[in-house]
C-alpha positions in Angstrom: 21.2 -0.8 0.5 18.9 -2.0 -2.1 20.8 -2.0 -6.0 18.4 0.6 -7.7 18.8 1.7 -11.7 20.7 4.6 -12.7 17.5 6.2 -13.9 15.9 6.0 -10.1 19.3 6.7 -8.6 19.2 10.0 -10.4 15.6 10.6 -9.7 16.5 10.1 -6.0 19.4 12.5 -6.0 17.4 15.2 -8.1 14.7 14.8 -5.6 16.4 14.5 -2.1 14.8 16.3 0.2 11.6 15.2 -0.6 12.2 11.5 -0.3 14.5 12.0 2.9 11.2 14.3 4.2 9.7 10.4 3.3 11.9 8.6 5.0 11.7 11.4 8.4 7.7 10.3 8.5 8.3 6.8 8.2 10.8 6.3 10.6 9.2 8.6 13.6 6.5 5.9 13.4 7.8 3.3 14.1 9.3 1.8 17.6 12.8 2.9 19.2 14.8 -0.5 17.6 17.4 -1.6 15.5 18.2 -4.3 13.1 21.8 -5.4 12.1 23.6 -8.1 10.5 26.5 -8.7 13.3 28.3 -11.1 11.5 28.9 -13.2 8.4 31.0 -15.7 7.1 32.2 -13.5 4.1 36.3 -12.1 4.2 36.7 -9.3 6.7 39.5 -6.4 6.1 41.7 -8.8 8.3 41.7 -11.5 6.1 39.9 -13.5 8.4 36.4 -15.5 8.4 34.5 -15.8 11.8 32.4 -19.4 11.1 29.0 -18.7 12.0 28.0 -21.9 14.3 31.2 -20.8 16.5 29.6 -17.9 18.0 29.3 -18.6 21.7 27.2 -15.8 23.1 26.2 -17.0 26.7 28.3 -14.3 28.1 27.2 -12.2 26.2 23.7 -12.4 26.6 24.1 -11.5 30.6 25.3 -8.1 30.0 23.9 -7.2 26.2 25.4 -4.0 25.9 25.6 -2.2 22.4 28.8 0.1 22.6 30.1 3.2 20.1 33.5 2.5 18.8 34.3 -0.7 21.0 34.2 2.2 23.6 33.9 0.7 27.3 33.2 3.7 29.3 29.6 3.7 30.3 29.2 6.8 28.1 29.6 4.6 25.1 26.7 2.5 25.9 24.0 3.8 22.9 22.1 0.0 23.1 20.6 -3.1 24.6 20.6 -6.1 22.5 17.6 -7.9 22.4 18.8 -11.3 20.6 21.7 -12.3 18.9 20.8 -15.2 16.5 21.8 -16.9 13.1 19.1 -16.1 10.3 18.4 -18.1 7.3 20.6 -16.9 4.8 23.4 -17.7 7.8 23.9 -14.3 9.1 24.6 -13.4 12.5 22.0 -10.8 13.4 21.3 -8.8 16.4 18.1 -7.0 17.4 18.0 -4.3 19.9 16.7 -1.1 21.3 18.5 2.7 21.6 19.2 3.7 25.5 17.2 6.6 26.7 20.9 8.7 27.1 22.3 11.7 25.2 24.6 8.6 23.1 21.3 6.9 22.2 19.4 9.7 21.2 22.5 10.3 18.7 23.3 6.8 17.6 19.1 6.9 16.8 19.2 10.2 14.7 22.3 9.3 12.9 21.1 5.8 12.2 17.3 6.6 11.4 18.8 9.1 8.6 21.2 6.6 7.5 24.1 8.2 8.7 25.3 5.7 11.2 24.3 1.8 9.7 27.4 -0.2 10.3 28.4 -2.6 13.5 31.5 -4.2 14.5 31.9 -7.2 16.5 34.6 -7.7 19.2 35.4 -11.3 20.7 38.4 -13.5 21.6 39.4 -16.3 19.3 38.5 -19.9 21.1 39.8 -21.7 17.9 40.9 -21.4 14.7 41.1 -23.9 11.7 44.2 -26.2 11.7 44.6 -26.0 7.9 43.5 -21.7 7.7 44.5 -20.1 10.7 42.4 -17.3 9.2 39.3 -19.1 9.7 38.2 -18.7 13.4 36.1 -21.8 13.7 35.4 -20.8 17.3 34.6 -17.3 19.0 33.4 -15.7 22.3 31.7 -12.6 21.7 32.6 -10.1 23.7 30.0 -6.8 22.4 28.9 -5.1 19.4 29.9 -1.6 18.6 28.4 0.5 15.9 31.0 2.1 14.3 31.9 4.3 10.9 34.0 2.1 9.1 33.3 -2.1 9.5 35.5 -4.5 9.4 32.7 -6.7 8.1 32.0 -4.6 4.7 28.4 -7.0 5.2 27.9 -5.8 8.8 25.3 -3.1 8.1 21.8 -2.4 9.0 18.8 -4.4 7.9 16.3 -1.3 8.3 17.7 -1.0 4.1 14.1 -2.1 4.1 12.6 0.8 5.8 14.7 3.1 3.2 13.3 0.9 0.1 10.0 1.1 1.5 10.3 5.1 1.8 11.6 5.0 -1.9 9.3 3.2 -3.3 6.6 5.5 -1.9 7.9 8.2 -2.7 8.0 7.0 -6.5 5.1 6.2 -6.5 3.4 9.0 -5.2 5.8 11.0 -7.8 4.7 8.9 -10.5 1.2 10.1 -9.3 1.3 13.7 -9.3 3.3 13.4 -12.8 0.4 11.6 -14.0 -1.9 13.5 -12.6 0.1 16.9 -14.2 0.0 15.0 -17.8 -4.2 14.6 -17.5 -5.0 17.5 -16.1 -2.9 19.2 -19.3 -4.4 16.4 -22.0 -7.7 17.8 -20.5 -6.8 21.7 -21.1 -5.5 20.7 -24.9 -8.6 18.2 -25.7 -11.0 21.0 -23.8 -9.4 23.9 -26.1 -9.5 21.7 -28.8 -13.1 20.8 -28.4 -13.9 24.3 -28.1 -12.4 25.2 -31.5 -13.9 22.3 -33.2 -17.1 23.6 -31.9 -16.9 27.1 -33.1 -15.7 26.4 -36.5 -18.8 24.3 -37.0 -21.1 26.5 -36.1 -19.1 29.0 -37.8 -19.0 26.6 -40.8 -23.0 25.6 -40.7 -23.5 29.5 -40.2 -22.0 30.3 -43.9 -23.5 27.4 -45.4 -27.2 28.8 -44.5 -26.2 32.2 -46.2 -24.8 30.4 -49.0 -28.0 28.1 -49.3 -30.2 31.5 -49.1 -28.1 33.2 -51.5 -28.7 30.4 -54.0 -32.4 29.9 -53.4 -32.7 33.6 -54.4 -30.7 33.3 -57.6 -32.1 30.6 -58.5 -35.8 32.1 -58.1 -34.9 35.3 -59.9 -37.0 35.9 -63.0 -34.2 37.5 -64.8 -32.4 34.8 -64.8 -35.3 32.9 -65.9 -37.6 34.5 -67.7 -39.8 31.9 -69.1 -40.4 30.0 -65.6 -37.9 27.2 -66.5 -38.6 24.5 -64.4 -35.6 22.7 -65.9 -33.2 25.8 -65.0 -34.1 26.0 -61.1 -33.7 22.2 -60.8 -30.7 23.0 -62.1 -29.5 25.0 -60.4 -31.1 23.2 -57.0 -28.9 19.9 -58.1 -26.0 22.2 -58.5 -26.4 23.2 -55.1 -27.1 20.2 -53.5 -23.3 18.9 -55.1 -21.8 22.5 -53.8 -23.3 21.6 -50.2 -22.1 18.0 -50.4 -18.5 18.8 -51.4 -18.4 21.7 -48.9 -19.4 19.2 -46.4 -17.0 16.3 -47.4 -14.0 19.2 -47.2 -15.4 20.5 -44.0 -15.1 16.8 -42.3 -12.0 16.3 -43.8 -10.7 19.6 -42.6 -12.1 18.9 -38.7 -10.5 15.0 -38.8 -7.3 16.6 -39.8 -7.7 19.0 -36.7 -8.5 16.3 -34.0 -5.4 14.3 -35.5 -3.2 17.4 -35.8 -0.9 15.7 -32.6 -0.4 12.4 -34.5 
């Protein structure tokens, strides 16, 4: 299984049944087969290393049978091997499909849900190292059984991909809709936010036309001026003109400060 961070392993377990709902739709598409490393030249429980050039698998290959628990009743038989071979990171692997019976149909639920993704391999020693009798150098192969607990702690499925590929879409579809949830929200704020800019300028130009009519009138009143001073209603027009200016400059001010208000 693929090493994940702590952050997506959490993310994983808080969201679990969606991402195994992932993994369910992947999996059903794809063909009835199976993908295991068999064997590698890493320590086993017993101590001992199986050299991976030893294999001898002619044997083998003439009855290919895929067993449940290094169980030889014919009940047992879950798979067919399809090819036994040595990949490039020197890996025994082995390729198959499910059998069609009641044990196949198990082994291929319990393994497609990741359940059941560990295979042990039975043989008889040919030859072992002179120097290490713990290193076989040389092994007939005998079948491969999947099986709980492996002696080979490296002798699990390769279909980890299939799992990682679930994950990552999942995350990423995740990530969508989260991303999705923050615009559509920025959108609400900036839309109410709009709206209330809007309203207080309209509300603002709407008390600066009473204001500039409540001037002009003063400042046309004869009381006030009673010999037609020209000088005293440009007067009072420049003082009006600096009251509109300043109550502008405040107004702007005041609407920067509310488009800003989140910073």
């Amino acid at each position: 299984m693929p090493k994940i961070s702590k952050e997506m392993e959490q993310l994983v377990k808080d969201n679990l049944k969606a991402l195994n709902d992932s993994i369910k739709d992947i999996k059903e598409t794809e063909n009835n087969t199976f993908d295991v490393i068999a064997s590698t030249e890493d320590v086993d429980r017993d101590w001992e290393i199986i050299k991976t050039d030893g294999w001898d698998t002619e044997n083998w290959f003439k009855n290919p049978v895929v067993l449940i628990n290094h169980s030889y009743r014919v009940e047992s038989i879950a798979w067919k091997g399809l090819d036994f071979y040595k990949d490039e990171e020197w890996r025994m692997r082995l390729k198959g499909v499910f059998a069609p019976n009641e044990a196949g149909k198990l082994a291929q639920q319990l393994y497609n849900w990741w359940f059941l993704k560990a295979v042990s391999v039975w043989f008889i020693v040919k030859q072992r190292n002179e120097t290490d009798r713990l290193i076989i150098e040389k092994a007939e192969l005998l079948e491969v059984s999947f099986v709980a607990v492996p002696a080979n702690p490296e002798a699990i499925s390769m279909d980890w991909k299939t799992y990682k590929k679930a994950v990552k879409l999942w995350l990423i579809k995740w990530e969508q809709e989260e991303e999705k949830k923050e615009e559509n929200i920025d959108i609400k704020e900036l839309a109410k936010e709009v709206k209330e800019i809007k309203e207080m300028i309209v509300d603002f130009w709407s008390k600066v036309s009473k204001i500039e009519d409540e001037v002009k009138k003063l400042a046309n009143k004869g009381d006030d001026n009673p010999k037609g001073d020209d000088s005293k209603t440009q007067q009072d027009e420049k003082l009006f003109k600096e009251f509109l200016q300043n109550l502008s400059k405040n107004a702007s001010k005041t609407l920067y400060q509310l488009k800003n208000k989140k910073d």
